[in-house]
MIDOSE-1310 file (N, C-alpha, C; in nm, 2 decimals, decimal comma, always signed):
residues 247
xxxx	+15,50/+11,88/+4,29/+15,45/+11,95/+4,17/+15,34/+11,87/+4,10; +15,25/+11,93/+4,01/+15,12/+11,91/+3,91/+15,21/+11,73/+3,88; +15,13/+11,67/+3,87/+15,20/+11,50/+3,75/+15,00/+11,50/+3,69; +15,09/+11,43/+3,54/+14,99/+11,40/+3,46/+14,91/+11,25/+3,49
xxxx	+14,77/+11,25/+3,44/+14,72/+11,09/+3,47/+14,63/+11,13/+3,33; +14,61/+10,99/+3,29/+14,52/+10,92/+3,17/+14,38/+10,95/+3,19; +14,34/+11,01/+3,12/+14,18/+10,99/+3,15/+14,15/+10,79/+3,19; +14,02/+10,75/+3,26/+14,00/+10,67/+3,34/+13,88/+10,59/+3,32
xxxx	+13,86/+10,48/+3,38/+13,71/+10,45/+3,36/+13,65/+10,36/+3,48; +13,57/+10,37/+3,55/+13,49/+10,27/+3,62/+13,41/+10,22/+3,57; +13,39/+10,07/+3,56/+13,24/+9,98/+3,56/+13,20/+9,89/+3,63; +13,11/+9,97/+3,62/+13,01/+9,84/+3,77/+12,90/+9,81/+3,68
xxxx	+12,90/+9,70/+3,68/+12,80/+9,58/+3,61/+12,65/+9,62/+3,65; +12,69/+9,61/+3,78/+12,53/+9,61/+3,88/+12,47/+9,75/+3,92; +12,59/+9,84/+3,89/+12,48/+9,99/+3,94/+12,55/+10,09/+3,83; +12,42/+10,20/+3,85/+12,46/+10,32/+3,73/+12,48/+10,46/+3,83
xxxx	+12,59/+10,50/+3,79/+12,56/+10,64/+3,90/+12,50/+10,73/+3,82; +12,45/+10,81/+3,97/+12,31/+10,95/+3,92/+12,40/+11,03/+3,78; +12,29/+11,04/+3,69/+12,32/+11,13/+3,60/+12,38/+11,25/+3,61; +12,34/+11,34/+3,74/+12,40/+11,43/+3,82/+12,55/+11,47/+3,78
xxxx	+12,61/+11,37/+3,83/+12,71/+11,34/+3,78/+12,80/+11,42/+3,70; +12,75/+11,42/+3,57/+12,76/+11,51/+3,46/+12,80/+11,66/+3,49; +12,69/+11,72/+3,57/+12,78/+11,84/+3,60/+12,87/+11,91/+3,67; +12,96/+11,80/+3,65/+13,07/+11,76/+3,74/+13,20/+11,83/+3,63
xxxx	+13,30/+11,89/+3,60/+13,36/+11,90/+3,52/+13,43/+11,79/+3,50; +13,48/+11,73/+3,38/+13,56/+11,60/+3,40/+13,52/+11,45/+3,44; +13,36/+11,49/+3,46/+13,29/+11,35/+3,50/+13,22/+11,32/+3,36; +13,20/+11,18/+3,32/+13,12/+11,15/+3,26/+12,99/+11,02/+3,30
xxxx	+12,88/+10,99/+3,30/+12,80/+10,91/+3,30/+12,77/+10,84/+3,20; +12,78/+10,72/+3,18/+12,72/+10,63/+3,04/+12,71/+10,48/+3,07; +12,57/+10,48/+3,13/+12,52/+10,34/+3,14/+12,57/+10,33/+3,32; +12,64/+10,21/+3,27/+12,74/+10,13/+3,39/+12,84/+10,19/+3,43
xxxx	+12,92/+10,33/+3,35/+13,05/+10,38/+3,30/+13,04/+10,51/+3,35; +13,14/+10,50/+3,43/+13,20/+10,63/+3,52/+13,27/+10,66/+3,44; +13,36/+10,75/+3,34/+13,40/+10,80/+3,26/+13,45/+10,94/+3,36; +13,65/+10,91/+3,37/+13,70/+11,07/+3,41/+13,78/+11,13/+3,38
xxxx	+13,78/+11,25/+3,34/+13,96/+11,35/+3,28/+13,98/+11,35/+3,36; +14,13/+11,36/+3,42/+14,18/+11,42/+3,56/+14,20/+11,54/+3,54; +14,25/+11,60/+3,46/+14,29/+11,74/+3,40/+14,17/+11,81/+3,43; +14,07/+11,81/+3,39/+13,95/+11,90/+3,41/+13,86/+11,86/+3,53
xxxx	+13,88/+11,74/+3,63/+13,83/+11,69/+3,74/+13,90/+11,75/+3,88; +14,03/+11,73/+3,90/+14,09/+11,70/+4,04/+14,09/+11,90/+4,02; +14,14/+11,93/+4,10/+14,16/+12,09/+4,20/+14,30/+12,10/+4,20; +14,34/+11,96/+4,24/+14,49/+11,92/+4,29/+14,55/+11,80/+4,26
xxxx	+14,65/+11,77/+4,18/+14,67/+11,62/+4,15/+14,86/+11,62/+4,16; +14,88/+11,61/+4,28/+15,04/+11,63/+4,28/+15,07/+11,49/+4,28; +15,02/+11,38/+4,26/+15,05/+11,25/+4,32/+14,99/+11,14/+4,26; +15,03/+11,05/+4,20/+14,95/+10,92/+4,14/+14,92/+10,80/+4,22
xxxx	+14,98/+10,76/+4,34/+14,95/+10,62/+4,38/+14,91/+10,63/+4,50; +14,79/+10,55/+4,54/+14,72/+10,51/+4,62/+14,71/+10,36/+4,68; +14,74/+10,38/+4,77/+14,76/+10,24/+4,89/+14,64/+10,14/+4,90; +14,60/+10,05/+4,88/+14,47/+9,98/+4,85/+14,50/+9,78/+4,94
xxxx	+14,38/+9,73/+4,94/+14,40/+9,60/+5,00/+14,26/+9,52/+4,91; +14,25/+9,41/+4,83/+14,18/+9,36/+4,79/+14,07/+9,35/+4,88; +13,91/+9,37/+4,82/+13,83/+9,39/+4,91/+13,78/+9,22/+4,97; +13,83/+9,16/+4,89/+13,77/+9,00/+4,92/+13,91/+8,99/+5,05
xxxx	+14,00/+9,03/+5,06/+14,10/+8,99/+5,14/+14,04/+9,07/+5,29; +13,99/+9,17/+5,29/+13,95/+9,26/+5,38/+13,84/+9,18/+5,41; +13,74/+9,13/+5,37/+13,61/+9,01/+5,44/+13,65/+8,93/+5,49; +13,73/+8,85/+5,45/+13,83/+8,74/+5,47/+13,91/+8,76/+5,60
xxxx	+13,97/+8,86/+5,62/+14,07/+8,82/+5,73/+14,04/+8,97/+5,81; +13,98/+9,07/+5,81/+14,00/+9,22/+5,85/+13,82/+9,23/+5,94; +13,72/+9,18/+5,86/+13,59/+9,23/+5,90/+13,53/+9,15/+6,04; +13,61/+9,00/+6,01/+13,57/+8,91/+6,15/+13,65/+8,99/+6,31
xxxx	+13,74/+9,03/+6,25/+13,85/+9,06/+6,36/+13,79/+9,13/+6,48; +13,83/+9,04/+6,63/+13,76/+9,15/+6,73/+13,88/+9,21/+6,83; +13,84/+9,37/+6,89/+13,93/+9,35/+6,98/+13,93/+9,30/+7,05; +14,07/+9,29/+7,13/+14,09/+9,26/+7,27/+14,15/+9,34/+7,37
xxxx	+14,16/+9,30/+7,48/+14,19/+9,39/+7,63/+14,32/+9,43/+7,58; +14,43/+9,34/+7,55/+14,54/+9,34/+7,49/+14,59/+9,45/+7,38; +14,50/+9,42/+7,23/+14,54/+9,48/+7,13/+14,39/+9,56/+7,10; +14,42/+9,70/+7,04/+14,31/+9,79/+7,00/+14,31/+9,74/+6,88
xxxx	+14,15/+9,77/+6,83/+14,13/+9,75/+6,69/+14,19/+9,86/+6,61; +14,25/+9,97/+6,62/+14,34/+10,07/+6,54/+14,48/+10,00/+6,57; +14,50/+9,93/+6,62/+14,65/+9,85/+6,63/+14,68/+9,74/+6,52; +14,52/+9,66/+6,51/+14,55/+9,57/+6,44/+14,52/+9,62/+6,26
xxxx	+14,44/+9,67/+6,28/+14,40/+9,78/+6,12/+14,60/+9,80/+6,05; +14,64/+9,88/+6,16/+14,79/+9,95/+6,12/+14,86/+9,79/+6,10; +14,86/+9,68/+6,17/+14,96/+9,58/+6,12/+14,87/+9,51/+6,00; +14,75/+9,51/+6,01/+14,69/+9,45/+5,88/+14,68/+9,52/+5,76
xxxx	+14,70/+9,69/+5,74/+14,75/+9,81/+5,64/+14,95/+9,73/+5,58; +14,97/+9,75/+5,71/+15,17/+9,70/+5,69/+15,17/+9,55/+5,63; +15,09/+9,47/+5,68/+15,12/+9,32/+5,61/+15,04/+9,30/+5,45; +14,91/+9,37/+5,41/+14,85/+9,36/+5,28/+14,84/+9,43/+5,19
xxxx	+14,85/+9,57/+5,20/+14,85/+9,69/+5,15/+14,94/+9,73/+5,04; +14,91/+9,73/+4,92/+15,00/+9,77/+4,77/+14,95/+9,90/+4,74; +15,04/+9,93/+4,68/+15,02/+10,07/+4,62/+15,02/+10,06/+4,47; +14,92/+10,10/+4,43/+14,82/+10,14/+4,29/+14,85/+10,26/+4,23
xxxx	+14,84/+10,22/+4,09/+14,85/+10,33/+3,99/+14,75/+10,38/+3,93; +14,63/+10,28/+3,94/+14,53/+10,30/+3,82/+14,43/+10,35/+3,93; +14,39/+10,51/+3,89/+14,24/+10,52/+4,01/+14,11/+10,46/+3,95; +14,10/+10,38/+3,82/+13,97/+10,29/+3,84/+13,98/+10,19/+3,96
xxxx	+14,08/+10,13/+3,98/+14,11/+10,03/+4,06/+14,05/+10,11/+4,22; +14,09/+10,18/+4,23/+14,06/+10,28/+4,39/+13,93/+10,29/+4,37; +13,88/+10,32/+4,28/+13,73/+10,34/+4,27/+13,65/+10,21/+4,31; +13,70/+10,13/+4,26/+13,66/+9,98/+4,25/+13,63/+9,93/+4,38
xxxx	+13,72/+9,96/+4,49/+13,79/+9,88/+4,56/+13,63/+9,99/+4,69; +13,62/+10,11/+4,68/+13,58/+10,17/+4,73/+13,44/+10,18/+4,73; +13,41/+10,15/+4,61/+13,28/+10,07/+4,57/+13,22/+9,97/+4,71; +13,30/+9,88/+4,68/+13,28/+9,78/+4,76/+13,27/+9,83/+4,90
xxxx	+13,41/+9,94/+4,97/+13,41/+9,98/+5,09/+13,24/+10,02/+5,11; +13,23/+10,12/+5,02/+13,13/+10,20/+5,12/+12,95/+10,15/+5,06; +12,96/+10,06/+4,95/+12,82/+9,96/+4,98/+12,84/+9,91/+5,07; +12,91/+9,85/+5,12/+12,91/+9,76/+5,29/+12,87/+9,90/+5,36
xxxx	+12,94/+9,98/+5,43/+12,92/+10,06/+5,49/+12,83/+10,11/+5,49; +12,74/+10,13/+5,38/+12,59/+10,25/+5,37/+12,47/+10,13/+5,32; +12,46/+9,99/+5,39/+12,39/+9,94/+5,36/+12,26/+9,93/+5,43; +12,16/+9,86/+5,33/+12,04/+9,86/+5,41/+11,99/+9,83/+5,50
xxxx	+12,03/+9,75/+5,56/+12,04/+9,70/+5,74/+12,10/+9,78/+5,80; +12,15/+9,86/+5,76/+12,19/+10,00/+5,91/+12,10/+10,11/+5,86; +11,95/+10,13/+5,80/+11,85/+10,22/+5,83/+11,75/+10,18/+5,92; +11,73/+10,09/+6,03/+11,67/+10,11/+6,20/+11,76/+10,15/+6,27
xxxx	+11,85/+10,16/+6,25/+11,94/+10,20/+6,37/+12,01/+10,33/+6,37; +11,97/+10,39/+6,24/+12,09/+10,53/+6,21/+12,01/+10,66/+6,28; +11,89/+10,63/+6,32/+11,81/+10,79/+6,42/+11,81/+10,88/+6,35; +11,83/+10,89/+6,19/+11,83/+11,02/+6,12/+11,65/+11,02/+6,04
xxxx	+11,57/+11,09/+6,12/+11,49/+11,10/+6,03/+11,46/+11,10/+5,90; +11,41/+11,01/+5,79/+11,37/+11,05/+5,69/+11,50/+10,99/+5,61; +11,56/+10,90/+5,60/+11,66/+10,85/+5,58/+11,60/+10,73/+5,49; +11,63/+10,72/+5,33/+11,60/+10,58/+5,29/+11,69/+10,52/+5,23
xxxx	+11,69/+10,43/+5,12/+11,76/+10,32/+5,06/+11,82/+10,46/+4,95; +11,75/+10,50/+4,95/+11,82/+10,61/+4,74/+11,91/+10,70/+4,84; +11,86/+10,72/+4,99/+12,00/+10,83/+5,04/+12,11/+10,78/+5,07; +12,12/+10,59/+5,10/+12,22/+10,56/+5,14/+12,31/+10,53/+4,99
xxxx	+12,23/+10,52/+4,90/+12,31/+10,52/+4,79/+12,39/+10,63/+4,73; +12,32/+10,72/+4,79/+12,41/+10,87/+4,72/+12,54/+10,89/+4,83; +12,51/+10,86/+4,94/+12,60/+10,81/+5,05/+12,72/+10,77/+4,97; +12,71/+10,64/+4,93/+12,78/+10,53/+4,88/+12,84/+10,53/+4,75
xxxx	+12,78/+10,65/+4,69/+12,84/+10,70/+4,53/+12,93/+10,84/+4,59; +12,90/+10,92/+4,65/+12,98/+11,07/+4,67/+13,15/+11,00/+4,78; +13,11/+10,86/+4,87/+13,19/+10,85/+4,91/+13,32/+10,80/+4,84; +13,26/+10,72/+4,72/+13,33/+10,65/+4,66/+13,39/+10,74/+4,56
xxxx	+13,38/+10,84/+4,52/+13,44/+10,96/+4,47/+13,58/+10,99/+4,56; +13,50/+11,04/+4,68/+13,60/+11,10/+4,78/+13,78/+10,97/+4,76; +13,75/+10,83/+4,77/+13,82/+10,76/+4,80/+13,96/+10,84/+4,67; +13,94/+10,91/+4,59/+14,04/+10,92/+4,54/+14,11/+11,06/+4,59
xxxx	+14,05/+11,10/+4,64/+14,19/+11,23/+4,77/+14,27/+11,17/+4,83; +14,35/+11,25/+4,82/+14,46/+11,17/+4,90/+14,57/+11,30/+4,99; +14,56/+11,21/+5,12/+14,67/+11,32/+5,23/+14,75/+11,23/+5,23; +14,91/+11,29/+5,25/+15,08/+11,17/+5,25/+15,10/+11,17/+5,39
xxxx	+15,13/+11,06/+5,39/+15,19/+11,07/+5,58/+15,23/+11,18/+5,66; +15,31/+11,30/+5,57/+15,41/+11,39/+5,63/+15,26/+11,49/+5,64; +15,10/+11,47/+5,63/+15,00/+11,54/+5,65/+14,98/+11,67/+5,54; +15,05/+11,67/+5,43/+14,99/+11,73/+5,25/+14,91/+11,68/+5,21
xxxx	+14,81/+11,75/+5,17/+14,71/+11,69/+5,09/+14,79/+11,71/+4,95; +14,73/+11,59/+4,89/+14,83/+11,60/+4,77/+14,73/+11,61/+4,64; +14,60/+11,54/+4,66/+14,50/+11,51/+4,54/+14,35/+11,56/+4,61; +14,29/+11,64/+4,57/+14,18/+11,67/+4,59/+14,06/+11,70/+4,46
xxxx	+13,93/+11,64/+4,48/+13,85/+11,67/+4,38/+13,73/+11,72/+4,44; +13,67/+11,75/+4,40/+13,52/+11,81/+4,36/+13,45/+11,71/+4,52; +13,45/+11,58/+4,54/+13,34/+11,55/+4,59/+13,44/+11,51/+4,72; +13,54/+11,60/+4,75/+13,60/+11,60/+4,86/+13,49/+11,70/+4,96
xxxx	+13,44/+11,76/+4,91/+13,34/+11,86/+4,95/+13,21/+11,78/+4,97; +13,16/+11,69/+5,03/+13,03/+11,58/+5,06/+12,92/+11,69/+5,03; +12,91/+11,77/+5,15/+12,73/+11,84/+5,10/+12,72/+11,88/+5,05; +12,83/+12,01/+4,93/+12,84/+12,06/+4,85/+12,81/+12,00/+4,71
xxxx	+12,87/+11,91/+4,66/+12,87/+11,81/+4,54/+12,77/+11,72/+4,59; +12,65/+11,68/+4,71/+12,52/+11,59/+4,68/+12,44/+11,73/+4,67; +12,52/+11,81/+4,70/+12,37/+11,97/+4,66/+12,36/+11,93/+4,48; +12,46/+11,96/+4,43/+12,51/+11,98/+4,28/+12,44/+11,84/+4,19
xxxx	+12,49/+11,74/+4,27/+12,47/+11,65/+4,21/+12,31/+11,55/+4,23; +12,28/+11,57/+4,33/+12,14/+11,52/+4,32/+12,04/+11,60/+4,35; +12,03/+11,76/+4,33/+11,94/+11,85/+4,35/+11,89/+11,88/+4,52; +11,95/+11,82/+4,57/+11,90/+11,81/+4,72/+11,88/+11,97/+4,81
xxxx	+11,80/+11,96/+4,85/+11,79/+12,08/+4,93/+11,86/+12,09/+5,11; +11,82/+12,22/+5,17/+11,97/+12,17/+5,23/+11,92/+12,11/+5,38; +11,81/+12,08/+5,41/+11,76/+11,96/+5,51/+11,82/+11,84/+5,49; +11,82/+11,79/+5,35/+11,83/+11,66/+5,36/+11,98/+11,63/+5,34
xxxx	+12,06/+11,76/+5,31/+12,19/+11,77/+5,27/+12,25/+11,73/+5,47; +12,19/+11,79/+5,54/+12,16/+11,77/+5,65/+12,19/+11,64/+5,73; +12,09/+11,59/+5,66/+12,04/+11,44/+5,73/+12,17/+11,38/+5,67; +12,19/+11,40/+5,53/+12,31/+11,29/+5,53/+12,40/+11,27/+5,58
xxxx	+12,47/+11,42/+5,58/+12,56/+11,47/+5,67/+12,59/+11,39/+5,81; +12,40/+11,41/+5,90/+12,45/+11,30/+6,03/+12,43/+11,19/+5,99; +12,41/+11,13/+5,86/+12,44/+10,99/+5,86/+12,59/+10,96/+5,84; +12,62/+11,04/+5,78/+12,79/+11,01/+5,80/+12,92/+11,02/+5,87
xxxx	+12,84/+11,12/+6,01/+12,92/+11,15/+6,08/+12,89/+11,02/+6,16; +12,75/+11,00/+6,19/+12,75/+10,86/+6,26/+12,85/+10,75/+6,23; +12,93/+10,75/+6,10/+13,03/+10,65/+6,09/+13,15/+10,70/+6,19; +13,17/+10,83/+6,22/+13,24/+10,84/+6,31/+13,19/+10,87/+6,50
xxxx	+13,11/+10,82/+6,50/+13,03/+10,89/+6,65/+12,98/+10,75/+6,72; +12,88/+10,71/+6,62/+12,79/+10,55/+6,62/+12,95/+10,46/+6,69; +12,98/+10,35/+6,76/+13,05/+10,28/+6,81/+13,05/+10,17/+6,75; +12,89/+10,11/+6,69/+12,93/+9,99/+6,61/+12,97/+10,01/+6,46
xxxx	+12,90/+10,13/+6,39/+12,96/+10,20/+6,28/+13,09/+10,23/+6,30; +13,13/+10,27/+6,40/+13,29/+10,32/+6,39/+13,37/+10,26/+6,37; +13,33/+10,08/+6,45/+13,41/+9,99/+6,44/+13,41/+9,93/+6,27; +13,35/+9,90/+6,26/+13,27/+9,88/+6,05/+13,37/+9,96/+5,98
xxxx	+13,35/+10,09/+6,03/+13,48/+10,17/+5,94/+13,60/+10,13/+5,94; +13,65/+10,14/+6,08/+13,80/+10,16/+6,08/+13,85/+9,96/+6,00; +13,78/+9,90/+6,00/+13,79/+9,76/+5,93/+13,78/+9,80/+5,81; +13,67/+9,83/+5,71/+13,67/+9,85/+5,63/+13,75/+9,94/+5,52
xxxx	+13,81/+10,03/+5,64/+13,91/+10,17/+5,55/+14,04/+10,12/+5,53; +14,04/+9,94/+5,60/+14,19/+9,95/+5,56/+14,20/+9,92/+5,43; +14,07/+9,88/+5,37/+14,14/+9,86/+5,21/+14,17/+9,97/+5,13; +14,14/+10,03/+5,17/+14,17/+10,18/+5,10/+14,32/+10,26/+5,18
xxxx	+14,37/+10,14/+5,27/+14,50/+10,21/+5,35/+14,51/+10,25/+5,45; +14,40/+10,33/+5,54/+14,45/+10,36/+5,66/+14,27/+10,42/+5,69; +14,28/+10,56/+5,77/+14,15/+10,57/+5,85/+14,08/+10,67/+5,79; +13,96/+10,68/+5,82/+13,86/+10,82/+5,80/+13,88/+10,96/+5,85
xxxx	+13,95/+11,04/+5,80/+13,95/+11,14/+5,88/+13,85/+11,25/+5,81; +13,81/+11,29/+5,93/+13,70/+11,44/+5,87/+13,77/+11,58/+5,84; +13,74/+11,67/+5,78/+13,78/+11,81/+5,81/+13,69/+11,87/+5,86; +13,60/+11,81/+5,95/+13,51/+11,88/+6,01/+13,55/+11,84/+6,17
xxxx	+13,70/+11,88/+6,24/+13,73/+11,89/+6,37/+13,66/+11,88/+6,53; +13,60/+12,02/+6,44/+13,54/+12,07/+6,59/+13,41/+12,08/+6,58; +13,33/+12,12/+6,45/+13,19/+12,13/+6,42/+13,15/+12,08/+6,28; +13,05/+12,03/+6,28/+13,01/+11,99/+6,17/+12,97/+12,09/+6,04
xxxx	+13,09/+12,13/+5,96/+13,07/+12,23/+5,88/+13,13/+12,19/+5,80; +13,06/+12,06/+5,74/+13,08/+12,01/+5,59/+13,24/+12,04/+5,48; +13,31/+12,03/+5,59/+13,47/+12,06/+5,57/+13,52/+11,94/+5,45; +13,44/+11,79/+5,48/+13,47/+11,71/+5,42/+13,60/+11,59/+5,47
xxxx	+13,63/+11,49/+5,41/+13,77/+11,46/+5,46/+13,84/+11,35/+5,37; +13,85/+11,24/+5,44/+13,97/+11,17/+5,36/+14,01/+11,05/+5,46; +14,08/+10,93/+5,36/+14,09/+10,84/+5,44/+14,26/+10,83/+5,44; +14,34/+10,87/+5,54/+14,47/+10,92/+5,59/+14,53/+10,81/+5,63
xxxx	+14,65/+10,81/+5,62/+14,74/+10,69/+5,66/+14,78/+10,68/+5,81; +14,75/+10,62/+5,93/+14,78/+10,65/+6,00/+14,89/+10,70/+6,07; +14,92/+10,75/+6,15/+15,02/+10,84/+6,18/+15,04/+10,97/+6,16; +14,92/+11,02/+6,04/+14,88/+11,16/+5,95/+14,90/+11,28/+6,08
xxxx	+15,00/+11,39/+6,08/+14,99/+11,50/+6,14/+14,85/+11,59/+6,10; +14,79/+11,58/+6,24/+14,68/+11,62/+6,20/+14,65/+11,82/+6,16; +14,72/+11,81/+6,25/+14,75/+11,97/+6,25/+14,79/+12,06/+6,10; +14,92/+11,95/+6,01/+14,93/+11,99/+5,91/+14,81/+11,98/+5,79
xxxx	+14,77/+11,84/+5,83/+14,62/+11,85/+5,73/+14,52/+11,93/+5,77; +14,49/+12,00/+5,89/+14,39/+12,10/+5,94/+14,46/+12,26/+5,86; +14,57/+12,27/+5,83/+14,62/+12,42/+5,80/+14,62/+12,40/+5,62; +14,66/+12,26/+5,56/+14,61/+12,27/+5,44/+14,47/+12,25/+5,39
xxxx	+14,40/+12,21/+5,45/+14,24/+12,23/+5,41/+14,20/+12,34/+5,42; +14,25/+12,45/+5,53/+14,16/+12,54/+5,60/+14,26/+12,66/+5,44; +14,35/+12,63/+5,35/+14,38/+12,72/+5,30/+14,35/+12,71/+5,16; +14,26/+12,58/+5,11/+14,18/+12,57/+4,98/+14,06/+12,54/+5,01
xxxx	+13,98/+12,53/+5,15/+13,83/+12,51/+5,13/+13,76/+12,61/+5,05; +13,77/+12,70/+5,12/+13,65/+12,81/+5,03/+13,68/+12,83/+4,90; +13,75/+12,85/+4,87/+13,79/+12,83/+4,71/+13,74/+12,75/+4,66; +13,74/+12,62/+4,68/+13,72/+12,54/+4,64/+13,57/+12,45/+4,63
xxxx	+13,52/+12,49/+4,76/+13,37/+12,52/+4,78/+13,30/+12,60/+4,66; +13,35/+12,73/+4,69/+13,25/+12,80/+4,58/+13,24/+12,77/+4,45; +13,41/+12,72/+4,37/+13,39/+12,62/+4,28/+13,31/+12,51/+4,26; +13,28/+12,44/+4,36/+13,18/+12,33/+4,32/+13,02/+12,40/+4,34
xxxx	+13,01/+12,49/+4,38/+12,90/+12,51/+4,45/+12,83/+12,56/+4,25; +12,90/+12,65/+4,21/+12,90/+12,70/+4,05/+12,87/+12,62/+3,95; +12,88/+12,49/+3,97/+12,89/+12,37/+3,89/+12,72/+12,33/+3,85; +12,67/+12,39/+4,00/+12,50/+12,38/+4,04/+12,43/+12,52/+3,94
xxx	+12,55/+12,60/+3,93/+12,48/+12,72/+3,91/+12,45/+12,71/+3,77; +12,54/+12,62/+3,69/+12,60/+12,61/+3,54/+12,48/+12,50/+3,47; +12,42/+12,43/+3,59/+12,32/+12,33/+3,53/+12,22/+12,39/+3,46
């Protein structure tokens, strides 16, 4: 069932998110300060706590780690999720934490190697702000999505929020699926998502149709998260898409 949460705040010292932002229901921008209602933000908020791992602990002991013939790097992720992994109340803290995730992940040093035409430093940043949004959805092991917001929808909410047209809504798009396709990106991820608890999963299955996704606990029935997405997308889509319309 619906549970209540406190309105919220993010601050990051060192960056400001796009003003954009703003026409976001429930979002606010001010300065350094992410400012959010949950009440007028989330779609879906059945659930308060999120599974997280300190990001200094994740550099520390998670990002050096290599496989072996022996043990898969999704083996070691799941015992290093089971041995450091606390569960959080406060989604600034998720925010925070995810911050960190996906600046590493959408950094500058991976634009020679991403093959997406026309790709620069301000795309990987909007990268790196819509993902860090997403980090607060949440799917439960038994495969429910339980929390969904606005920027669970990636191309839809960088249309809304940074004016983008839909080429470049495009381009981002394969820059992010590259986190799932690319081999040395893939491996980056599945390291990096443990601090946020478990893996990347897409709602985009079979084709790239901006389904969106989430980072799932492993073991997540996939099948039940493919039949609850596929019965709030469009709804939910057109909602955000309106948000653009309202600017």
């Amino acid at each position: 069932m619906p549970v209540t949460l406190a309105p919220f705040t993010l601050e990051l010292p060192d960056h400001r998110f796009a003003p954009g932002w703003n026409r976001l229901p429930g979002i606010t921008v001010d300065g350094t300060a992410l400012h959010i209602t949950p009440e007028d933000y989330f779609f879906r908020l059945n659930s308060t706590g999120w599974r997280i791992i300190d990001w200094e602990m994740v550099t520390a002991h998670m990002l050096p780690v290599q496989e072996s013939t022996g043990t898969a790097l999704e083996q070691q992720a799941l015992e290093f999720i089971d041995s450091h992994a606390r569960t959080t109340h406060d989604p600034a803290e998720v925010l925070a934490v995810a911050w960190q995730v996906y600046s590493y992940l959408f950094r500058e040093e991976h634009l020679p190697t991403l093959d997406v035409p026309g790709i620069t430093v301000e795309h990987l940043r909007i990268l790196a702000e819509v993902s860090t949004l997403t980090a607060l959805n949440k799917v439960d092991e038994d495969g429910n999505i339980t929390i969904v917001g606005p920027a669970w929808f990636f191309g839809d909410t960088a249309r809304v929020v940074y004016d983008l047209d839909e080429a470049t809504v495009q381009a981002l798009d394969e820059v992010f699926h590259g986190g799932l396709f690319n081999e040395n990106r893939r491996i980056e991820s599945i390291k990096a998502h443990t601090a946020l608890g478990g893996r990347l999963v897409h709602g985009c299955q079979s084709t790239p149709s901006q389904k969106g996704g989430v980072v799932a606990p492993y073991g997540t029935p996939m099948d039940r998260f493919r039949d609850d997405l596929a019965g709030f997308r469009d709804e939910w889509i057109r909602a955000v898409r309106s948000f653009g319309d309202a600017a």
